[in-house]
N, C-alpha and C positions, 0 to 999 in steps of 0.2 A: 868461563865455563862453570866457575862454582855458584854463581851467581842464579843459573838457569837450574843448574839440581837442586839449588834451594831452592826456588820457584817450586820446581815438579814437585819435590819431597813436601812441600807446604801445600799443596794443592793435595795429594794423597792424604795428608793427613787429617787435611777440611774436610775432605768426602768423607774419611774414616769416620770423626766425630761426630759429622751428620747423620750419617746410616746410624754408625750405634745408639745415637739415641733413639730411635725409633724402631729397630730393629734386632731380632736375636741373631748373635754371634754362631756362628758356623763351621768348621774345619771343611773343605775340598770345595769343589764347584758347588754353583746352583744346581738342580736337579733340574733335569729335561721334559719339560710336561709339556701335556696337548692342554690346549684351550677351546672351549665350545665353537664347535666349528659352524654353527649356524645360531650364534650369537644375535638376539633382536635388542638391540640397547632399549627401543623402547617400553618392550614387556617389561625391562627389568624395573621401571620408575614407580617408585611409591616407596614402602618404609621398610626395612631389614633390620632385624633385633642382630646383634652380637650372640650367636649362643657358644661357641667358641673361640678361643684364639690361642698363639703360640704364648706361651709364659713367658716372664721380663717383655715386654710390651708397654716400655718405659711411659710413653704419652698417654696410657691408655690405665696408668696403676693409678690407683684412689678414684678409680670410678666404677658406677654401679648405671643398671637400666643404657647401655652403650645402643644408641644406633643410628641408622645413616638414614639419611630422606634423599633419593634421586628425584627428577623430574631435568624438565628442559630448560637449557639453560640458551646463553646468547650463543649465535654462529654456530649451532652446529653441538654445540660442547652439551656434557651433561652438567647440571645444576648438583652440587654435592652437601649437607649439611648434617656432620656428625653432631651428636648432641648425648649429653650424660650426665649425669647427678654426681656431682663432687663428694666422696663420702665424708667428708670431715667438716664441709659446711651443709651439706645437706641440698643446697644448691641446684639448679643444674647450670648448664653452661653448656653451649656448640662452638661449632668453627664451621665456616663456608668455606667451601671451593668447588673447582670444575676439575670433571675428568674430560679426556677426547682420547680417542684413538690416533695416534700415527700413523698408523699406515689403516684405513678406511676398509682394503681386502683380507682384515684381520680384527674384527669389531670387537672382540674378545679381551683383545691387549691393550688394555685404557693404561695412558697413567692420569695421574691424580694430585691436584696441586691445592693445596689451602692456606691462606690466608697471604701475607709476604713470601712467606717461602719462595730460594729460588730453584727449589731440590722437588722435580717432579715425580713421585715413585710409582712404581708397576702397580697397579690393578689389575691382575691376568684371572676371569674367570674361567676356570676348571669345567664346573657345570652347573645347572640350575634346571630347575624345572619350570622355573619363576612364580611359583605357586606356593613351594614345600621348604627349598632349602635355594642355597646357593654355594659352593667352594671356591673361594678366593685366594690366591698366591701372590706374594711379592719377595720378589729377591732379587739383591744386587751381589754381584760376585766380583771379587777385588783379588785379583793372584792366588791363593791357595787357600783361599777362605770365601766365605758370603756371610750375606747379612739376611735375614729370611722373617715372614712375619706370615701367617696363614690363618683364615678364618671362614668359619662356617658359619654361617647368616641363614636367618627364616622368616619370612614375613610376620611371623608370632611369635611371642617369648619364651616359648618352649616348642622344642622338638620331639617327637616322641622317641625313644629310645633305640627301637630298629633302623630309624632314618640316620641318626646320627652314626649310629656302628656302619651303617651304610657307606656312608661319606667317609668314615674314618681309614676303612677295606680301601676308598677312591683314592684317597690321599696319601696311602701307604703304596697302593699300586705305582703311585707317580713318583716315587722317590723322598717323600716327605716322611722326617720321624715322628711320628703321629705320639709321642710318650713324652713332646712339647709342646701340647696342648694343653689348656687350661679353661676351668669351665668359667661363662663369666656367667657374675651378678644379676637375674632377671629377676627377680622375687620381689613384690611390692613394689614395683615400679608406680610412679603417678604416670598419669597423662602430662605429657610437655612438650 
């Protein structure tokens, strides 16, 4: 019997140190959000700049110019390639992967998996107009806490400032503490 609570207990704690790295720390549940209910995965494919994201976003510190390229990928899945300027080498550097939906009558709740990884995480779109902006959630919730990562994306490296206060209203409406946000790095970006 103690054999097996180590198992479980080591398995909790793998998940723990998984999420945490990539994810902000939490006290009580996830927050209950809707998801774009007439979600088109395909409108959404072409290039999304980072203009926000939650702060400690451990994978994502020491980069500058952050953004994702969708398009189509094999089977059905979407094609996914984050790419960023390393600030310390000046560099940039991506990662591949594919997102898919689970459940098909809920096109909204992608998760998202890159490179070996075998930790697929939420990509729950909020909203989008797939023009202006986009509101992205991910959260894993583990007994009396979660792990939470949330980001606003725009086809362009700047947002204008009413759209953002906009999103930010969306994002608070849904339970998110919007005063975990952080701006990122667009300024001087190359082409890459």
């Amino acid at each position: 019997m103690k054999s097996g609570a180590t198992v479980i207990l080591g398995l909790v704690l793998a998940g723990l140190v998984a999420c945490s790295q990539a994810q902000v720390f939490s006290w009580g549940r996830c927050p209950t959000v809707e998801v774009k209910n007439d979600f088109n995965t395909t409108a959404y494919f072409g290039r999304w700049f980072e203009i926000l994201r939650f702060e400690n976003t451990r994978f994502e510190e020491g980069s500058r110019c952050i953004h994702a390229e969708y398009s189509a990928g094999d089977d059905g899945q979407v094609k996914v390639v984050n790419s960023a300027i390393d600030e310390a080498t000046g560099e940039p550097n991506s990662v591949e992967g594919y997102a898919y939906a689970p459940n098909p009558e809920v096109p909204a709740k992608l998760k998202v998996q890159f490179g070996e990884s075998f930790f697929a995480g939420n990509y729950w779109v909020l909203d989008t107009d797939y023009e202006t902006f986009s509101m992205v959630h991910s959260c894993t919730g583990l007994f009396f806490f979660n792990f939470q990562i949330n980001w606003l994306l725009s086809p362009t490296q700047t947002l204008e400032s009413g759209a953002v206060q906009d999103a930010l209203r969306k994002f608070e409406d849904a339970g998110i503490d919007v005063s975990r946000f952080i701006e990122s790095n667009q300024r001087g970006c190359p082409e890459f």
